[in-house]
C-alpha positions in Angstrom: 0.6 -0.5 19.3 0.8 2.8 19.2 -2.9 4.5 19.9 -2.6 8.1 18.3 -4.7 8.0 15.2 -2.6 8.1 11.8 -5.3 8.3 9.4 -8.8 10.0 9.7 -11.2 9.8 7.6 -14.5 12.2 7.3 -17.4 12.3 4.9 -15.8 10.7 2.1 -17.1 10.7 -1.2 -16.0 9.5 -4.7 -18.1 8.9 -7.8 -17.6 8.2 -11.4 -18.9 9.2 -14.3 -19.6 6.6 -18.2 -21.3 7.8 -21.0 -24.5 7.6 -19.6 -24.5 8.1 -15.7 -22.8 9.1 -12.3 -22.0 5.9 -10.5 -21.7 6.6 -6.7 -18.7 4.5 -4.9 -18.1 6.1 -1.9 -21.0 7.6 0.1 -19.6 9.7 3.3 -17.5 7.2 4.7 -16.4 8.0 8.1 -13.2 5.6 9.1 -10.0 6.4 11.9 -6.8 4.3 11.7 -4.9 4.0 14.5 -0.8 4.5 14.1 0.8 0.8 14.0 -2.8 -0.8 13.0 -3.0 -3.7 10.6 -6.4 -3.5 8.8 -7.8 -5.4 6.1 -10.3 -4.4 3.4 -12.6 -6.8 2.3 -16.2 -6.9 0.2 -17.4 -8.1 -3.1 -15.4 -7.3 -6.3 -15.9 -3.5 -7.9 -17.2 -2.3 -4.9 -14.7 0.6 -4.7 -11.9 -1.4 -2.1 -9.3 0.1 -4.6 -10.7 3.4 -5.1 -10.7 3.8 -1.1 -7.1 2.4 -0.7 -5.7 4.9 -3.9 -7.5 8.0 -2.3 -5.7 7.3 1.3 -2.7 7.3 -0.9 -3.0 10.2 -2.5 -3.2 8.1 -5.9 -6.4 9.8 -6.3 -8.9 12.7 -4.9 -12.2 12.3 -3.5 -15.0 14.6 -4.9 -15.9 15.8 -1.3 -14.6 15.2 2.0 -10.9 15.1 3.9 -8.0 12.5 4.5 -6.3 13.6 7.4 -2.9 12.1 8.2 -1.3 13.0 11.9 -3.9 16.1 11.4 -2.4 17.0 8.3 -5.4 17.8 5.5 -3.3 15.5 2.5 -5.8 17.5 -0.3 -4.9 21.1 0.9 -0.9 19.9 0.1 -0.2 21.9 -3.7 0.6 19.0 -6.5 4.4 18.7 -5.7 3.6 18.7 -1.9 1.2 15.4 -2.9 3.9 14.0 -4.9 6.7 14.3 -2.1 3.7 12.9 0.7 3.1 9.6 -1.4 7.2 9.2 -1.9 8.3 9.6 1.4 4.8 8.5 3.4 3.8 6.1 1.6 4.7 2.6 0.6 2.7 1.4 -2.2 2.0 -2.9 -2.9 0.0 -4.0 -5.5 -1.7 -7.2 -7.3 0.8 -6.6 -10.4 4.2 -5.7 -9.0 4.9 -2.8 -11.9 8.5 -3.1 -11.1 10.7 -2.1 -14.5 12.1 -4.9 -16.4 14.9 -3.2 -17.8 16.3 -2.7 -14.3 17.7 -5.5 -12.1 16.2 -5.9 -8.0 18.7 -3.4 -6.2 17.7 -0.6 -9.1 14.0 -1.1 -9.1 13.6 -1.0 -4.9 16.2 2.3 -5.1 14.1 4.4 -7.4 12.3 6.1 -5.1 15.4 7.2 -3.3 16.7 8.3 -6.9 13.5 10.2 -7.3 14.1 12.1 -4.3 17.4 12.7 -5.0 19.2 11.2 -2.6 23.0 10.0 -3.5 23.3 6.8 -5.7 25.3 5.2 -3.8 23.9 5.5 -0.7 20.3 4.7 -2.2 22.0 1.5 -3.1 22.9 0.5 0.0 19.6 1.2 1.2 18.2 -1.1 -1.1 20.5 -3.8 -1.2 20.0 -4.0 3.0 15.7 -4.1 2.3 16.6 -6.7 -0.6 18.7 -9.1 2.4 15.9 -8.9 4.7 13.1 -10.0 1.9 15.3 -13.1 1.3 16.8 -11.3 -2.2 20.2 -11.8 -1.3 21.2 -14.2 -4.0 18.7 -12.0 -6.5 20.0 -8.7 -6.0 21.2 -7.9 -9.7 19.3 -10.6 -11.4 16.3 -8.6 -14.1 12.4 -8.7 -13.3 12.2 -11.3 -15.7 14.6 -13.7 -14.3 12.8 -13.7 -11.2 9.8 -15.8 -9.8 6.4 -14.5 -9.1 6.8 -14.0 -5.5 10.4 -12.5 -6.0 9.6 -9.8 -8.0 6.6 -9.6 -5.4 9.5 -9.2 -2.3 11.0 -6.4 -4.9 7.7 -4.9 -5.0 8.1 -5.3 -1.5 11.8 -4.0 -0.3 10.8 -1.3 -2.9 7.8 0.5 -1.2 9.7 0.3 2.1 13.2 1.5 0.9 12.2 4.8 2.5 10.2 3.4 5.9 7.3 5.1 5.4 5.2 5.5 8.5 1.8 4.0 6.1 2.3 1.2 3.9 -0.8 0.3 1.6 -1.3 -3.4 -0.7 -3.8 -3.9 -3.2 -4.3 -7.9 -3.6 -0.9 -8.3 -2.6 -0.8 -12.0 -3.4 -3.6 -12.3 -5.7 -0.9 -13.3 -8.5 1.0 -15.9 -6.8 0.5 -19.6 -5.9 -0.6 -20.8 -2.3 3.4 -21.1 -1.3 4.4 -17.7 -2.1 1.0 -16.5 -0.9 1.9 -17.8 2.5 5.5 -16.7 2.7 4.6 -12.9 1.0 2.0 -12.9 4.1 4.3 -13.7 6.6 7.1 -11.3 5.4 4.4 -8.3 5.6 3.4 -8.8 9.2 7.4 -9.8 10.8 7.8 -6.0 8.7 4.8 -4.3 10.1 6.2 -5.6 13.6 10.2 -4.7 12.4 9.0 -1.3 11.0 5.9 -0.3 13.0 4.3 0.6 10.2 0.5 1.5 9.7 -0.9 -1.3 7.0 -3.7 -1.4 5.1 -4.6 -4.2 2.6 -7.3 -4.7 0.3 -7.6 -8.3 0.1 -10.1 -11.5 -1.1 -7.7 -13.8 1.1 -9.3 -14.2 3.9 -6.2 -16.3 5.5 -4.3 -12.5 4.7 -7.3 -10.9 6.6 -7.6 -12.5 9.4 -3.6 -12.5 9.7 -4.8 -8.4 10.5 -5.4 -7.2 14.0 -8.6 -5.5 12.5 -10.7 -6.4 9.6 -13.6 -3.9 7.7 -15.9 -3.8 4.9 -16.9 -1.9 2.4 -21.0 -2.0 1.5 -22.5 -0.1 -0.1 -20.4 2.7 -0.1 -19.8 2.6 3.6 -17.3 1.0 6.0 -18.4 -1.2 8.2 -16.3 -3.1 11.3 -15.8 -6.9 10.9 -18.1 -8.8 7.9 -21.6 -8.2 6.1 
């Protein structure tokens, strides 16, 4: 593993506001990731795993503070510079796949090719080869909807690493699928992270996901903390 540090973190902050208060998520959270590093998030539910996974992604901003990937500040990049970070940068899993039904497995993992532009047919290719090594071979123009749970998860999948992005972020990853897909969908992430050395973080409740992790924190009480509370 690769020791330079991809992703620091300094004096984080995030807050929301209802109708009738300021709710404080994240309270100067300090956190390095190291470039190859598997990490798990873990804690209670509503606690603000998601809202610290979308702001390393660039999903969202925090109120105060700086993401700095390879030194880079992400929130001094202009809106379009954001947009092309998270396309090319980025590989993005979550709980609900959000893959387009209209579209069959080879179009949905090639769209963010096509949003950058790049030739059709070559962004085809590109997907079709990510579709083989999910396992997708036999399901590469079958619709979202004629596909099972965990293959449209693997879709999810080939799709967030059709451009190998150097960081590669899940939300629940498996929180909608059975035990056996759960299993397999685990294994496939870490043989990738090895295949692609790729920089993962997951924000996960399954623990047999988290400890799969060479590193595992939690978030209380607005702060990260190494190992469990």
């Amino acid at each position: 593993m690769n020791n330079s540090v991809c992703i620091k973190i300094n004096d984080l902050y995030k807050s929301y506001k209802n109708a009738t208060k300021r709710i404080d998520i994240l309270k100067g959270i300090n956190f390095e990731v190291n470039s190859g590093e598997t990490i798990a998030i873990v804690g209670k539910s509503g606690i603000g795993k998601s809202t610290l996974l979308h702001i390393v992604g660039a999903l969202d901003r925090p109120d105060k503070g700086t993401l700095l990937f390879f030194d880079k500040d992400v929130f001094s990049y202009n809106d379009e510079e954001l947009a092309k970070f998270r396309n090319k940068s980025v590989g993005f899993v979550f709980q609900f796949h959000h893959l387009l039904p209209e579209f069959n497995a080879i179009e949905n993992a090639m769209m963010p090719l096509l949003i950058s532009k790049m030739n059709k047919k070559k962004a085809s290719k590109q997907a079709e080869e990510l579709l083989v090594r999910v396992g997708l071979q036999d399901r590469l123009t079958h619709r979202v909807g004629e596909l099972s749970g965990g293959e449209q998860q693997r879709v999810a999948v080939a799709r967030a690493l059709v451009y190998k992005p150097s960081l590669f972020l899940a939300d629940e990853p498996t929180g909608n699928l059975d035990r056996e897909s759960s299993e397999q969908v685990h294994q496939l992430l870490m043989d990738l992270n090895k295949e692609f050395q790729m920089t993962m973080i997951v924000v996960t409740h399954n623990m047999e996901l988290a400890d799969l992790m060479t590193r595992k924190v939690t978030l209380y009480k607005g702060q990260v903390i190494d190992g469990d509370v």
